[in-house]
N, C-alpha and C positions, 0 to 999 in steps of 0.2 A: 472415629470413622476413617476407614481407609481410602484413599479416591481410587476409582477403580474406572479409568478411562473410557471403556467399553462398555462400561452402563451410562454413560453422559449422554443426554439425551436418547430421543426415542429413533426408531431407525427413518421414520417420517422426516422427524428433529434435523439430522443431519443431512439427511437430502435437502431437507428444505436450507438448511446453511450453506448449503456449497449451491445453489441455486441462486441465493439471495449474493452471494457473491458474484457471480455472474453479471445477477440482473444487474448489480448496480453498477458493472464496468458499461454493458449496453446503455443502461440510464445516461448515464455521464457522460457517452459517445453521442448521445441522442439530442443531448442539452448542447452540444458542443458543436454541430454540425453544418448550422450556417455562421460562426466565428469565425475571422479573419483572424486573429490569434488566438492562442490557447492556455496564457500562464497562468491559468485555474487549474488548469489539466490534472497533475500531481495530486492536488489537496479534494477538487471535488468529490471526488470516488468516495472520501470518507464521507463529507457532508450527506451523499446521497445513503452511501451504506448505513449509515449510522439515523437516517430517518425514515430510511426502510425499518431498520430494526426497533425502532422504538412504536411505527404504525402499525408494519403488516406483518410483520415476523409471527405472529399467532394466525392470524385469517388470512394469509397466503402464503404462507414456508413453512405452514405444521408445527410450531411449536406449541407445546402444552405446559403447563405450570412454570411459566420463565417470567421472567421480570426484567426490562431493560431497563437504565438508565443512566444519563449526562452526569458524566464527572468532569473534574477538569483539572491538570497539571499546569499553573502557568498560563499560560495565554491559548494552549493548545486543547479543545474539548475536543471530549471520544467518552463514547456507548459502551459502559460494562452490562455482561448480561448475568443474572442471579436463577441458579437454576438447582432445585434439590439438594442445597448445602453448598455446592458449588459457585464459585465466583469465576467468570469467561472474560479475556481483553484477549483484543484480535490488534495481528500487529502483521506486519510483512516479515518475510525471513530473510531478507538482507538487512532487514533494520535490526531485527533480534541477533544475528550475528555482529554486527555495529557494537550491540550495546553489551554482549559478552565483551569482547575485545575491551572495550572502554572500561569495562569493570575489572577487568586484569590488573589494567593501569592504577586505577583507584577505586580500593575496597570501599566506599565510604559513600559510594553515590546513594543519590537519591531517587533515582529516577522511578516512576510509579509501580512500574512490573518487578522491579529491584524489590521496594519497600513491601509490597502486596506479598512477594513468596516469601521473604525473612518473617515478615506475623502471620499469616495465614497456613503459609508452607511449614512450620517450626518442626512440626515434627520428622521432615522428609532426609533422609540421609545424605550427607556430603559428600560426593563421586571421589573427591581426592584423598575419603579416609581421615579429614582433618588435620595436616598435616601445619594448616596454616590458621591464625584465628579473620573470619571474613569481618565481622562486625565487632562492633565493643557497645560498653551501654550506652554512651551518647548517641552511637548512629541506630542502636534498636530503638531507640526512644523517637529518635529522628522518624524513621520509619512509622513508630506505632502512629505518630501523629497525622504522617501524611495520607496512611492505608485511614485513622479514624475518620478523616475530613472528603477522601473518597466516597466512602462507606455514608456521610451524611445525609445523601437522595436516596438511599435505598432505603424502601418501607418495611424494615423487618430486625430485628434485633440480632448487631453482628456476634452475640455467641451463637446463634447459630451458622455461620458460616464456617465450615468443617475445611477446605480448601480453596484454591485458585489454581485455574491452568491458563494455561497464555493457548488460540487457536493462532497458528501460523500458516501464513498464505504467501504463495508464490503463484504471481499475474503481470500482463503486459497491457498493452493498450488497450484489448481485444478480449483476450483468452483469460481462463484462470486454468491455473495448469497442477499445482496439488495443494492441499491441505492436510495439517493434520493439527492433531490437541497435545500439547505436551505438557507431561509435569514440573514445575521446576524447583527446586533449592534456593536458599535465599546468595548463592552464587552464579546463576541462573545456566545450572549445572540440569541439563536434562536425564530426568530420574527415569523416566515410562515414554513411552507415546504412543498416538492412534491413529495412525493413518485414516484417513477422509476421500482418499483417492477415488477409490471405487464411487462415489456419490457425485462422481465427476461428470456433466454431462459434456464432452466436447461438438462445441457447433459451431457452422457459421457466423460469422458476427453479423446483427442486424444493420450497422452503418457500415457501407462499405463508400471508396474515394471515388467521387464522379472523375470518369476518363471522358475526355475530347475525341471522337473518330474525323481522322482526315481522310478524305479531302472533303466529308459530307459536311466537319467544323472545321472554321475556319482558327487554323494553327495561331497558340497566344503570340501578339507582338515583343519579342524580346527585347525589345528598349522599356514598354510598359507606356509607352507615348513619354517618354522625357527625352527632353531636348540638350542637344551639347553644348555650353558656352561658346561666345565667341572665338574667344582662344584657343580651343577644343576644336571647332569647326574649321579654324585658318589651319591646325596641327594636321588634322582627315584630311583636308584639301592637299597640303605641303607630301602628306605622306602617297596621296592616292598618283600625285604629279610623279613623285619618283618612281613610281612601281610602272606608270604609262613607259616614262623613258628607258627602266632596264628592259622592259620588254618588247618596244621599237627595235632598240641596241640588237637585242637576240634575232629578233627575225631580219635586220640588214645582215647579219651577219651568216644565217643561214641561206640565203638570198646569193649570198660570195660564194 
Protein backbone atom coordinates (compact mmCIF):
# COMPACT_ATOMS: atom_id res chain seq x y z
CA UNK A 1 0.00 0.00 0.00
CA UNK A 2 1.03 3.37 -0.92
CA UNK A 3 0.34 6.29 1.91
CA UNK A 4 -1.49 8.67 0.22
CA UNK A 5 -1.71 11.61 2.67
CA UNK A 6 -4.95 13.11 1.38
CA UNK A 7 -6.99 10.24 2.17
CA UNK A 8 -5.76 10.20 6.04
CA UNK A 9 -8.53 10.68 7.77
CA UNK A 10 -11.99 11.91 6.96
CA UNK A 11 -12.40 15.72 6.22
CA UNK A 12 -14.54 15.78 9.77
CA UNK A 13 -11.14 13.71 11.10
CA UNK A 14 -9.10 16.52 10.44
CA UNK A 15 -11.10 19.34 11.58
CA UNK A 16 -11.69 17.61 14.43
CA UNK A 17 -7.47 17.29 14.86
CA UNK A 18 -6.73 20.70 14.50
CA UNK A 19 -9.64 21.49 16.94
CA UNK A 20 -8.51 19.24 19.41
CA UNK A 21 -5.34 21.04 19.30
CA UNK A 22 -6.55 24.11 19.98
CA UNK A 23 -8.78 22.84 22.73
CA UNK A 24 -6.12 21.58 24.59
CA UNK A 25 -3.79 24.85 24.50
CA UNK A 26 -7.32 26.52 25.99
CA UNK A 27 -7.48 23.50 28.38
CA UNK A 28 -4.10 23.89 29.66
CA UNK A 29 -4.50 27.80 29.90
CA UNK A 30 -7.63 27.06 31.80
CA UNK A 31 -5.86 24.69 34.35
CA UNK A 32 -3.18 27.19 34.69
CA UNK A 33 -5.13 30.31 35.49
CA UNK A 34 -5.16 30.91 39.13
CA UNK A 35 -1.20 29.52 39.49
CA UNK A 36 1.24 31.76 40.86
CA UNK A 37 3.80 29.90 38.76
CA UNK A 38 3.75 28.01 35.78
CA UNK A 39 6.66 25.28 35.19
CA UNK A 40 4.08 22.66 34.04
CA UNK A 41 3.31 25.04 31.26
CA UNK A 42 5.67 23.32 28.54
CA UNK A 43 4.70 19.56 29.22
CA UNK A 44 1.06 19.98 30.28
CA UNK A 45 -0.42 20.73 26.81
CA UNK A 46 0.73 17.04 26.12
CA UNK A 47 -0.72 15.61 29.25
CA UNK A 48 -3.96 17.19 28.37
CA UNK A 49 -3.66 16.59 24.29
CA UNK A 50 -2.81 13.27 24.64
CA UNK A 51 -6.13 12.54 27.08
CA UNK A 52 -8.12 14.43 25.02
CA UNK A 53 -7.12 11.97 22.32
CA UNK A 54 -7.44 8.85 24.03
CA UNK A 55 -11.21 9.94 25.60
CA UNK A 56 -12.92 12.28 23.16
CA UNK A 57 -11.23 12.14 19.95
CA UNK A 58 -14.15 9.81 18.46
CA UNK A 59 -17.43 11.59 20.45
CA UNK A 60 -16.14 15.05 20.13
CA UNK A 61 -13.37 15.58 17.20
CA UNK A 62 -15.11 13.25 14.59
CA UNK A 63 -12.97 10.52 14.33
CA UNK A 64 -14.04 7.32 12.92
CA UNK A 65 -12.20 3.85 12.99
CA UNK A 66 -8.98 5.20 14.88
CA UNK A 67 -7.42 3.84 17.84
CA UNK A 68 -5.24 5.74 20.16
CA UNK A 69 -2.80 4.66 22.45
CA UNK A 70 0.08 5.31 25.41
CA UNK A 71 3.47 4.40 24.27
CA UNK A 72 6.48 5.38 26.01
CA UNK A 73 10.16 6.24 25.02
CA UNK A 74 12.21 6.33 28.34
CA UNK A 75 10.58 8.17 30.89
CA UNK A 76 8.65 10.41 28.34
CA UNK A 77 4.95 8.97 27.47
CA UNK A 78 2.94 10.19 24.23
CA UNK A 79 -0.37 9.09 22.39
CA UNK A 80 0.25 7.25 19.03
CA UNK A 81 -2.88 7.12 16.93
CA UNK A 82 -3.60 3.88 14.56
CA UNK A 83 -5.77 4.63 11.79
CA UNK A 84 -6.55 2.42 8.40
CA UNK A 85 -2.95 1.08 8.16
CA UNK A 86 -1.70 4.10 9.17
CA UNK A 87 0.52 4.74 12.20
CA UNK A 88 0.19 9.04 13.58
CA UNK A 89 2.85 10.63 16.35
CA UNK A 90 2.37 14.32 16.68
CA UNK A 91 5.41 16.23 17.58
CA UNK A 92 6.09 20.14 17.29
CA UNK A 93 8.05 21.36 14.27
CA UNK A 94 10.83 22.96 16.06
CA UNK A 95 11.42 19.83 17.78
CA UNK A 96 11.15 17.72 14.49
CA UNK A 97 13.81 20.23 13.10
CA UNK A 98 16.04 19.53 16.47
CA UNK A 99 15.85 16.06 15.87
CA UNK A 100 16.77 16.14 11.84
CA UNK A 101 19.80 18.11 12.83
CA UNK A 102 20.76 15.76 15.49
CA UNK A 103 20.51 12.85 13.11
CA UNK A 104 22.99 14.47 10.75
CA UNK A 105 25.39 14.27 13.51
CA UNK A 106 24.65 10.66 14.26
CA UNK A 107 23.25 8.23 11.94
CA UNK A 108 22.58 5.66 14.53
CA UNK A 109 19.83 7.36 16.82
CA UNK A 110 17.30 5.92 18.26
CA UNK A 111 15.03 8.06 18.88
CA UNK A 112 11.06 6.68 18.34
CA UNK A 113 9.96 8.77 15.05
CA UNK A 114 13.69 7.83 13.82
CA UNK A 115 13.19 3.96 14.47
CA UNK A 116 9.07 3.99 13.51
CA UNK A 117 9.98 5.43 9.64
CA UNK A 118 13.40 3.16 9.15
CA UNK A 119 10.63 -0.22 9.77
CA UNK A 120 7.38 1.12 8.94
CA UNK A 121 8.59 3.62 6.25
CA UNK A 122 11.15 0.86 4.41
CA UNK A 123 9.90 1.28 1.44
CA UNK A 124 9.90 5.17 1.08
CA UNK A 125 12.79 6.59 -1.03
CA UNK A 126 15.84 8.45 0.25
CA UNK A 127 15.68 12.37 -0.92
CA UNK A 128 19.52 12.32 -1.12
CA UNK A 129 19.47 9.46 -3.83
CA UNK A 130 21.50 7.28 -1.36
CA UNK A 131 24.53 8.68 -1.66
CA UNK A 132 25.33 7.60 1.96
CA UNK A 133 24.36 4.25 3.87
CA UNK A 134 21.81 5.77 7.02
CA UNK A 135 21.61 2.55 9.02
CA UNK A 136 23.52 -0.79 9.28
CA UNK A 137 22.07 -4.16 10.68
CA UNK A 138 22.75 -3.37 14.26
CA UNK A 139 20.85 -0.20 14.36
CA UNK A 140 17.73 -1.68 11.94
CA UNK A 141 17.54 -4.30 14.64
CA UNK A 142 17.89 -1.68 17.12
CA UNK A 143 15.06 0.03 15.75
CA UNK A 144 12.88 -3.13 14.96
CA UNK A 145 12.93 -3.72 18.60
CA UNK A 146 12.16 -0.26 19.81
CA UNK A 147 9.03 0.31 16.79
CA UNK A 148 8.05 -3.71 18.35
CA UNK A 149 7.84 -2.63 22.01
CA UNK A 150 5.97 0.70 20.87
CA UNK A 151 3.56 -1.28 18.89
CA UNK A 152 2.93 -3.57 22.30
CA UNK A 153 -0.52 -1.50 23.34
CA UNK A 154 -1.83 -1.46 20.24
CA UNK A 155 -4.67 -4.10 19.61
CA UNK A 156 -4.18 -5.27 16.23
CA UNK A 157 -1.57 -7.31 14.46
CA UNK A 158 1.49 -4.97 13.27
CA UNK A 159 1.55 -6.64 9.71
CA UNK A 160 -0.92 -4.78 9.36
CA UNK A 161 0.48 -1.59 9.73
CA UNK A 162 1.38 -0.31 6.03
CA UNK A 163 3.05 3.17 7.14
CA UNK A 164 3.73 6.08 9.75
CA UNK A 165 3.67 9.85 9.41
CA UNK A 166 4.74 12.09 11.97
CA UNK A 167 1.59 15.37 12.34
CA UNK A 168 3.60 18.42 12.88
CA UNK A 169 2.45 21.43 14.83
CA UNK A 170 3.46 24.92 15.11
CA UNK A 171 1.67 26.79 18.44
CA UNK A 172 2.32 29.52 21.24
CA UNK A 173 0.83 29.90 24.43
CA UNK A 174 -2.57 30.78 22.85
CA UNK A 175 -2.80 30.07 19.18
CA UNK A 176 -2.09 27.08 16.95
CA UNK A 177 -1.00 28.48 13.99
CA UNK A 178 -0.40 25.35 11.23
CA UNK A 179 -0.33 21.96 10.86
CA UNK A 180 0.33 19.57 8.61
CA UNK A 181 0.93 15.40 8.07
CA UNK A 182 4.36 14.51 6.69
CA UNK A 183 5.78 11.37 5.30
CA UNK A 184 9.16 10.51 6.41
CA UNK A 185 12.25 8.10 5.47
CA UNK A 186 14.07 6.49 7.85
CA UNK A 187 16.49 9.74 7.58
CA UNK A 188 13.55 11.75 8.50
CA UNK A 189 14.04 13.05 5.10
CA UNK A 190 10.30 14.58 4.13
CA UNK A 191 9.03 12.48 1.27
CA UNK A 192 5.02 14.21 0.72
CA UNK A 193 3.06 16.31 2.87
CA UNK A 194 -0.49 17.68 3.67
CA UNK A 195 -1.16 20.74 4.88
CA UNK A 196 -3.96 21.03 7.86
CA UNK A 197 -3.88 24.70 7.44
CA UNK A 198 -7.15 25.38 6.18
CA UNK A 199 -8.94 23.25 9.20
CA UNK A 200 -7.50 26.13 11.18
CA UNK A 201 -10.00 27.79 13.14
CA UNK A 202 -8.15 31.25 14.35
CA UNK A 203 -9.77 32.67 17.68
CA UNK A 204 -9.79 34.53 20.48
CA UNK A 205 -8.23 32.76 23.29
CA UNK A 206 -10.61 31.96 26.18
CA UNK A 207 -8.07 32.99 29.18
CA UNK A 208 -7.24 36.25 28.64
CA UNK A 209 -4.54 38.39 31.73
CA UNK A 210 -6.65 40.27 34.21
CA UNK A 211 -5.57 44.02 33.89
CA UNK A 212 -5.89 46.53 36.98
CA UNK A 213 -7.88 50.04 35.98
CA UNK A 214 -6.43 52.99 37.81
CA UNK A 215 -7.35 54.99 39.63
CA UNK A 216 -10.74 52.97 40.06
CA UNK A 217 -7.72 49.85 41.36
CA UNK A 218 -5.60 50.80 43.41
CA UNK A 219 -1.90 50.62 41.61
CA UNK A 220 0.26 47.20 42.93
CA UNK A 221 2.74 48.24 45.67
CA UNK A 222 6.19 48.00 44.00
CA UNK A 223 8.19 46.91 47.15
CA UNK A 224 5.53 43.91 47.39
CA UNK A 225 5.42 45.06 51.17
CA UNK A 226 9.12 44.04 51.91
CA UNK A 227 11.11 45.92 54.11
CA UNK A 228 14.86 47.15 53.61
CA UNK A 229 17.52 46.15 56.32
CA UNK A 230 18.90 48.11 58.59
CA UNK A 231 21.91 48.94 56.73
CA UNK A 232 19.75 49.51 53.69
CA UNK A 233 17.46 52.00 55.48
CA UNK A 234 20.85 54.01 57.26
CA UNK A 235 22.15 53.72 53.10
CA UNK A 236 18.22 55.67 51.72
CA UNK A 237 18.60 57.88 54.72
CA UNK A 238 22.58 58.85 54.08
CA UNK A 239 21.51 59.03 50.30
CA UNK A 240 18.20 61.03 50.64
CA UNK A 241 20.50 63.61 53.24
CA UNK A 242 22.73 64.29 50.12
CA UNK A 243 20.28 64.91 47.43
CA UNK A 244 18.32 67.59 50.48
CA UNK A 245 21.86 69.37 50.49
CA UNK A 246 22.73 69.58 46.57
CA UNK A 247 19.47 70.87 46.21
CA UNK A 248 19.58 73.70 49.06
CA UNK A 249 23.23 74.34 47.42
CA UNK A 250 21.27 75.07 43.96
CA UNK A 251 18.56 77.24 45.00
CA UNK A 252 21.22 79.70 47.54
CA UNK A 253 22.76 79.84 44.54
CA UNK A 254 20.00 80.89 42.41
CA UNK A 255 18.76 83.24 45.10
CA UNK A 256 22.67 85.20 44.34
Amino acid sequence: MTTRLEHCFTEKGRQGLCDLFQGSIECRNQILKNYPIRNSKGNLVWDVLFRMLMEEMESDYGFVSCEAFIANRGCWNFALIYSDGILFSIMREKRFTQLQKELTKNSKSTHYAVSLARILNIGVKNQQGCLFSVTDDVVDQRSADITSKLLQRLDIDSDLIEGFVMILIDADDTHLYSARMVLVNGALEICDEYSLKDYIQIKEPIIVESVQEYPDAKPDDPSKGLKLTGKAEARKAKRQGALKQISASEVNENIK
